[in-house]
Backbone as a printed PyTorch tensor [residue, N CA C, xyz], in Angstrom:
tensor([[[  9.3480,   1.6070,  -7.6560],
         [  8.5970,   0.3790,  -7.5530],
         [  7.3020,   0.4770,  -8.3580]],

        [[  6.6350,   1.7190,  -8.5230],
         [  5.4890,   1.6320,  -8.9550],
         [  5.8350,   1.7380, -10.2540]],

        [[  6.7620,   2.3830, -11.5600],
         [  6.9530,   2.0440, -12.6810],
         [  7.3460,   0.2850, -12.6650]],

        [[  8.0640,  -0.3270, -12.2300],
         [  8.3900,  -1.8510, -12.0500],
         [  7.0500,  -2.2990, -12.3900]],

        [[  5.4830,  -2.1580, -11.3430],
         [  4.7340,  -2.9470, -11.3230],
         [  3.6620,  -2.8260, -11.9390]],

        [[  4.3370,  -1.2170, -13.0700],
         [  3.0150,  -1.1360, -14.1490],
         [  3.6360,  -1.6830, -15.2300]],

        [[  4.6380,  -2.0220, -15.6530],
         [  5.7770,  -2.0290, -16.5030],
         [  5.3400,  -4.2170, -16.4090]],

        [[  5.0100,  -4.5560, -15.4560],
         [  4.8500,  -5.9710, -15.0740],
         [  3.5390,  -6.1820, -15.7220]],

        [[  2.4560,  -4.9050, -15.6800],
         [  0.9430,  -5.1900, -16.3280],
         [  0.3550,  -4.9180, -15.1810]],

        [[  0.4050,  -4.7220, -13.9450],
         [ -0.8340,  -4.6180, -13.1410],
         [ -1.4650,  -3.6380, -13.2460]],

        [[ -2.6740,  -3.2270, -13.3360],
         [ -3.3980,  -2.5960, -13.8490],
         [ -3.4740,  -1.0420, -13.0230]],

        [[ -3.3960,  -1.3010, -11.4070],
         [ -3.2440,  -0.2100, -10.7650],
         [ -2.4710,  -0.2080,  -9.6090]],

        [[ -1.3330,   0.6170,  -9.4330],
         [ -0.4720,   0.7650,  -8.1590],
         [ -1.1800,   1.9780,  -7.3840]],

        [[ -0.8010,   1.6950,  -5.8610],
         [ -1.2110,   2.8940,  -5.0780],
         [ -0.0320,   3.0830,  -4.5410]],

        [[  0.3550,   4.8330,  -4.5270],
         [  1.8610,   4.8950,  -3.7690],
         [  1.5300,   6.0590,  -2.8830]],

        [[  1.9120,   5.7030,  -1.9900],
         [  1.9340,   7.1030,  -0.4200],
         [  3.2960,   7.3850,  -0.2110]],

        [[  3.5530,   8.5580,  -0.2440],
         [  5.0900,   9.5090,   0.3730],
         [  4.7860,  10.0510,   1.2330]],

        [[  6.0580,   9.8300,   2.2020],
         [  6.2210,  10.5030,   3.4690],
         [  5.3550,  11.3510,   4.0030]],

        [[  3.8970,  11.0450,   4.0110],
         [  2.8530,  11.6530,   5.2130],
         [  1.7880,  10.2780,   5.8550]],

        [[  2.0570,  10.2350,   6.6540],
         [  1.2890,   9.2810,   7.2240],
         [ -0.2090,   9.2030,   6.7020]],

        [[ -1.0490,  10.4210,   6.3070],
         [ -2.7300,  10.9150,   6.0400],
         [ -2.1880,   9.8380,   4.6070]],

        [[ -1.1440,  10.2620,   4.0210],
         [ -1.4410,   9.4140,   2.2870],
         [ -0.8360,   8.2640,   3.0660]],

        [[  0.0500,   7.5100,   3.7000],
         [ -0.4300,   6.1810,   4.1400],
         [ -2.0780,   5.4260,   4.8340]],

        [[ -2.8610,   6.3740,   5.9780],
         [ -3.3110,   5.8760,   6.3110],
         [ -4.6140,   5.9410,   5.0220]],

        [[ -4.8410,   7.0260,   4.6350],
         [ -5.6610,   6.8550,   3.3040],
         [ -5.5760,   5.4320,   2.2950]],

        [[ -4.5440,   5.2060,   1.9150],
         [ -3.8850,   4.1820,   0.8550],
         [ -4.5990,   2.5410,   1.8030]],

        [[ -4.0310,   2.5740,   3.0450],
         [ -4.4480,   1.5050,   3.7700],
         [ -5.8930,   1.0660,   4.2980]],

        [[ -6.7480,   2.3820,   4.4210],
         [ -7.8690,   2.5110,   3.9770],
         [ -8.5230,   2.0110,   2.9610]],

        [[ -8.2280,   2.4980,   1.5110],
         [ -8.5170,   2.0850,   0.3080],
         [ -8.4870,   0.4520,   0.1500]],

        [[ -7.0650,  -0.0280,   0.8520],
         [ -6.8990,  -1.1700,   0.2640],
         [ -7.8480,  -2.2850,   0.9550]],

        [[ -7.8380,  -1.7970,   2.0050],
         [ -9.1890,  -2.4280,   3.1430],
         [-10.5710,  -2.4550,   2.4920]],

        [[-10.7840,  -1.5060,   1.9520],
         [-12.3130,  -1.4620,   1.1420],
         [-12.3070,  -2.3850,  -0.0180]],

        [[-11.0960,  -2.4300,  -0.8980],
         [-10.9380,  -2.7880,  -1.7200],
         [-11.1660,  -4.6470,  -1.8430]],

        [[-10.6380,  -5.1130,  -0.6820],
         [-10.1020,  -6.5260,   0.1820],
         [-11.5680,  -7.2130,   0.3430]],

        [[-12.3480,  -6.3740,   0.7720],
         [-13.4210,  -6.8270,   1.5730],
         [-14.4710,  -6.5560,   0.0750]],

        [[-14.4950,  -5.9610,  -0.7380],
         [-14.8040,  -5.6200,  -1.2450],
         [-14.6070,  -6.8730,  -2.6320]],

        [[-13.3780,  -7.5330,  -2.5510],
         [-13.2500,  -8.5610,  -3.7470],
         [-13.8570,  -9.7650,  -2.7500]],

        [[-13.4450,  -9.5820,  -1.2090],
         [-13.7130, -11.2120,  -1.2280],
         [-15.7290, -11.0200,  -0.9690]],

        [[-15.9470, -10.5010,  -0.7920],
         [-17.9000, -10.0730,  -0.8610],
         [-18.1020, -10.5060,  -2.3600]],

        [[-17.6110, -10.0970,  -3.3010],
         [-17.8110, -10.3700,  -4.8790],
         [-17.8010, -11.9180,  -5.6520]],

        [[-17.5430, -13.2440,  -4.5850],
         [-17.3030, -14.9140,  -4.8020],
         [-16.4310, -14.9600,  -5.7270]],

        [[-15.1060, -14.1350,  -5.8060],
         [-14.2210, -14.9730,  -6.1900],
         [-13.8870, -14.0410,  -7.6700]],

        [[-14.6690, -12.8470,  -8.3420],
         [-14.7210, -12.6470,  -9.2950],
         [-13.6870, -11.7300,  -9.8240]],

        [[-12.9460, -11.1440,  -8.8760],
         [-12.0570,  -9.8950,  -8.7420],
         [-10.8980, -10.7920,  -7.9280]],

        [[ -9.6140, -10.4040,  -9.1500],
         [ -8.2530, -10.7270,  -8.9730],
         [ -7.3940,  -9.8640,  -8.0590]],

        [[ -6.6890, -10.0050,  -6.9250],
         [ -6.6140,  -8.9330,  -5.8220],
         [ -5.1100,  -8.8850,  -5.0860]],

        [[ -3.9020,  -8.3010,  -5.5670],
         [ -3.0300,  -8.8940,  -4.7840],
         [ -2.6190,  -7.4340,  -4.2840]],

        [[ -2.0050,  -7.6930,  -2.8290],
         [ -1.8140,  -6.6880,  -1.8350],
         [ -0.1660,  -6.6440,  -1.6350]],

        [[  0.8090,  -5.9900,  -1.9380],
         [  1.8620,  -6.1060,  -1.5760],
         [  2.2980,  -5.1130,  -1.4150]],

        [[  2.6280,  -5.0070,   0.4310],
         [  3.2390,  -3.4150,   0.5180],
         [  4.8540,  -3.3720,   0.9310]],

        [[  5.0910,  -2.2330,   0.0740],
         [  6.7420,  -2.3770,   0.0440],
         [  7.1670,  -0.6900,   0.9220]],

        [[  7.8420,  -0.7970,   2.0140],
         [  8.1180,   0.0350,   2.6960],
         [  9.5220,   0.2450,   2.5270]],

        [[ 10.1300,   1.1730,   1.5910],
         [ 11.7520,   1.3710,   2.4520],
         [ 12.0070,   2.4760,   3.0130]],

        [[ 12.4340,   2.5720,   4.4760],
         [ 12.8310,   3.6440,   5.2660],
         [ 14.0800,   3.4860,   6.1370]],

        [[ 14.6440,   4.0830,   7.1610],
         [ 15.9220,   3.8450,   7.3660],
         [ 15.2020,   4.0780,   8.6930]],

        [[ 14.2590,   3.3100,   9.2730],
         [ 14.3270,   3.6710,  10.7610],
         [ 13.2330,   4.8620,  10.8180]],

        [[ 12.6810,   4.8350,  12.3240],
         [ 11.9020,   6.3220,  12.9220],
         [ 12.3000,   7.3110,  13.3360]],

        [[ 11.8930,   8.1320,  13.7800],
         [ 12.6410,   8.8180,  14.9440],
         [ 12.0040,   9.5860,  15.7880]],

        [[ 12.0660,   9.4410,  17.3480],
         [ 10.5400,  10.2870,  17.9240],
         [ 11.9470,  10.9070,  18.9090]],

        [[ 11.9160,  12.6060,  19.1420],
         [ 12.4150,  12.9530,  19.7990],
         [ 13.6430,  13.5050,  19.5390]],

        [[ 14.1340,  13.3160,  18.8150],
         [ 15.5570,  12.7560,  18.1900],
         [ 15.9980,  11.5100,  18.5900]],

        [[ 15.3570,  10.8890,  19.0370],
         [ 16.0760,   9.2160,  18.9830],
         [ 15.4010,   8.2190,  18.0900]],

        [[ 16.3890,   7.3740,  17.5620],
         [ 16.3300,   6.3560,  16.7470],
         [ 15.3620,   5.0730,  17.4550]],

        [[ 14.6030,   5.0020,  16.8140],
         [ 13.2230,   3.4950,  17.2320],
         [ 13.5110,   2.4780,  16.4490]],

        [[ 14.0020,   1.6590,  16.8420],
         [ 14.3310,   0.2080,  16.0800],
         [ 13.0140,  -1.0520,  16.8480]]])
C-alpha cells in the first residue's frame, strides 16, 4: 500500500508492522499532525487514511471477532 500511495504522489506515507509501540507511535504522530494542520487556518493539505489488513486477534488462543 505504501508503494501504491507514493507511486499516486503523496508526499509522505507512515507504515507500522506488527507491534502495537509502531502503531501506537504512528497514531500519535498522526494526532499531532491533525491538530497541528487544523491550528495552521487551512494552509496544510491533510488526508488520514488508515488501512488495516489482518485476519482477526487472538488473546489466549482464541479467536476475537
Amino acid at each position: 500500500m505504501k508503494r501504491h500511495f507514493s507511486f499516486l504522489g503523496f508526499k509522505e506515507v507512515i507504515e507500522a508492522r506488527d507491534s502495537f509501540d509502531d502503531f501506537d507511535k504512528a497514531f500519535k504522530n498522526i494526532n499531532k499532525r491533525a491538530i497541528d494542520a487544523d491550528l495552521d487556518g487551512g494552509k496544510t493539505k491533510l488526508l488520514i487514511y488508515a488501512y488495516f489488513a489482518g485476519h482477526g486477534t487472538m488473546y489466549n488462543g482464541a479467536t476475537m471477532l
